[in-house]
N, C-alpha and C positions, 0 to 999 in steps of 0.2 A: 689472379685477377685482384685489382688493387680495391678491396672493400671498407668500409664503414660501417657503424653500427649507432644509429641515431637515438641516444637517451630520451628523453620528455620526463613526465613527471606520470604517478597513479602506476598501473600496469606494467607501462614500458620499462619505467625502473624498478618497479621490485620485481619482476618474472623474468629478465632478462637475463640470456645466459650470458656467462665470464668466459665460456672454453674457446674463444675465437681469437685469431690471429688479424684480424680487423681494427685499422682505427676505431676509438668510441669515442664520440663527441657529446656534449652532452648539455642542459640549457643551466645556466646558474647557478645552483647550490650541490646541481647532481651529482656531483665531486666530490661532496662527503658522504656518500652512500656508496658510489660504482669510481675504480678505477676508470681516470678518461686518457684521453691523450689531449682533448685541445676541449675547453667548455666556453661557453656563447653568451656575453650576456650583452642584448641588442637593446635594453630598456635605460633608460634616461638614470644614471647612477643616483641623480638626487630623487626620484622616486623613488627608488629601491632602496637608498637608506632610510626615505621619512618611511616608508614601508617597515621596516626592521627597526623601529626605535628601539634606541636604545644599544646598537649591534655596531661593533664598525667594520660597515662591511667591508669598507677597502680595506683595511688590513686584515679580513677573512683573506679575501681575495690575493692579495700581495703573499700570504702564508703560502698560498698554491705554489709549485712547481709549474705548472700550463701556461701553455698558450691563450690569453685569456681574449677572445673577436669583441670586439665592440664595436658599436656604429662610427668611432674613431678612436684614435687615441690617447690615453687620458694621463696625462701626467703624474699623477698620485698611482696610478699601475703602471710601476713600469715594462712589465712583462705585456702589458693588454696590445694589439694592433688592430691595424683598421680592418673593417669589410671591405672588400674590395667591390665597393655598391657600384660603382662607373661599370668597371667591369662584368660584373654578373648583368647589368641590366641590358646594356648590350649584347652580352651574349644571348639570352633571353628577347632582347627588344618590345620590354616590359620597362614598369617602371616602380614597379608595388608588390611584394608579394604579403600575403597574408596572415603570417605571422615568423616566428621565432626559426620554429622547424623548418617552415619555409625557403626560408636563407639558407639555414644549415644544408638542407636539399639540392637547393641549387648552386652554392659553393662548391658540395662537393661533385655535380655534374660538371661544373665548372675544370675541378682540378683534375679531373676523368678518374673519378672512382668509377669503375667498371660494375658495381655491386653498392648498393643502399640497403642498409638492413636496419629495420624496424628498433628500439629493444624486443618485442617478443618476434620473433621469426615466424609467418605464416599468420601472424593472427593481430595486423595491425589495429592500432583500436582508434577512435574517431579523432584523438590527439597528432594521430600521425596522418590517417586519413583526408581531414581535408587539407594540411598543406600538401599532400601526394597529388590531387587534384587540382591544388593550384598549383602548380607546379606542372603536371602533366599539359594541362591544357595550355596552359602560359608558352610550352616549348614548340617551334615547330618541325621538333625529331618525333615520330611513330618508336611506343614504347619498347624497347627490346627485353622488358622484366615481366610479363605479365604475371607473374606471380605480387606485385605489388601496385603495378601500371607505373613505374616510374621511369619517364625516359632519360636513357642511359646514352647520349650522342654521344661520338668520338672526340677525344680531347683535341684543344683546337693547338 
C-alpha cells in the first residue's frame, strides 16, 4: 500500500519514527531535522524571508535535493513546483483548506496514497488533528482509516 508519513513541527517531528518504507513529506525547515522525500512550503517566500532575517532562505532551500511544493513556482527555486490547487479543489469540491498539512493531506489523497501517517503513529496530536478534520469532513468519501478518520477514496 502506497503510504506517506506527514511531518509538522513540536511532537510529529521529534518522536517520529525513521523505520518506514513510506514517503515523508514534511512542512519547511523540517528537512534539516528528518530525512524527507518532498517538503511543502505553501507560505508567501517574502514572509518567510523577512521572518528569518538575516537567513537566505532560498539558498537554504535551493541546497536541498527535494522536491520543494509551493503555491507556484518560483523562479529563484528551481527545484520548487506548483500545488496542483485546480486540481485538489475539484477533487474535493472545496475551495480552502485550512492550513499547510491540510494540503499535504489532500495531495496525497489526491495521488492515492492508500495510508496517511501522522509523524507519531497512533497518537496524532492537535497539529495534525484539525487538518484531518478538515479534510475529512471537506471530502464526500466515508473514512476507510478510522484509526485516524482520514478519508482514503480510490485514486481517480
Amino acid at each position: 500500500m502506497k503510504t506517506v508519513r506527514i511531518l509538522a513541527i513540536g511532537e510529529s517531528l521529534e518522536q517520529a519514527p525513521q523505520d518506514s518504507d513510506a514517503d515523508v513529506w514534511g512542512l519547511k525547515f523540517t528537512w534539516k531535522q528528518r530525512p524527507l522525500t518532498r517538503v511543502f512550503l505553501m507560505d508567501d517566500i517574502g514572509w518567510i524571508t523577512a521572518r528569518r532575517a538575516g537567513r537566505d532562505v532560498i539558498r537554504e532551500f535551493n541546497d536541498t535535493n527535494l522536491p520543494i511544493v509551493c503555491l507556484a513556482h518560483l523562479e529563484e527555486m528551481p527545484r520548487s513546483e506548483a500545488y496542483p490547487i485546480d486540481e485538489v479543489r475539484e477533487f474535493f469540491g472545496v475551495t480552502y483548506f485550512i492550513n499547510t498539512v491540510a494540503y499535504m493531506i489532500a495531495l496525497a489523497i489526491c495521488q492515492g496514497y492508500g495510508r496517511i501517517e501522522p509523524g507519531v503513529p497512533k497518537r496524532p496530536s492537535a497539529c495534525i488533528g484539525w487538518p484531518v478534520a478538515n479534510v475529512a469532513i471537506m471530502s464526500p468519501h466515508p473514512s476507510d482509516n478510522p484509526e485516524l478518520g482520514i478519508p482514503i477514496p480510490p485514486a481517480r
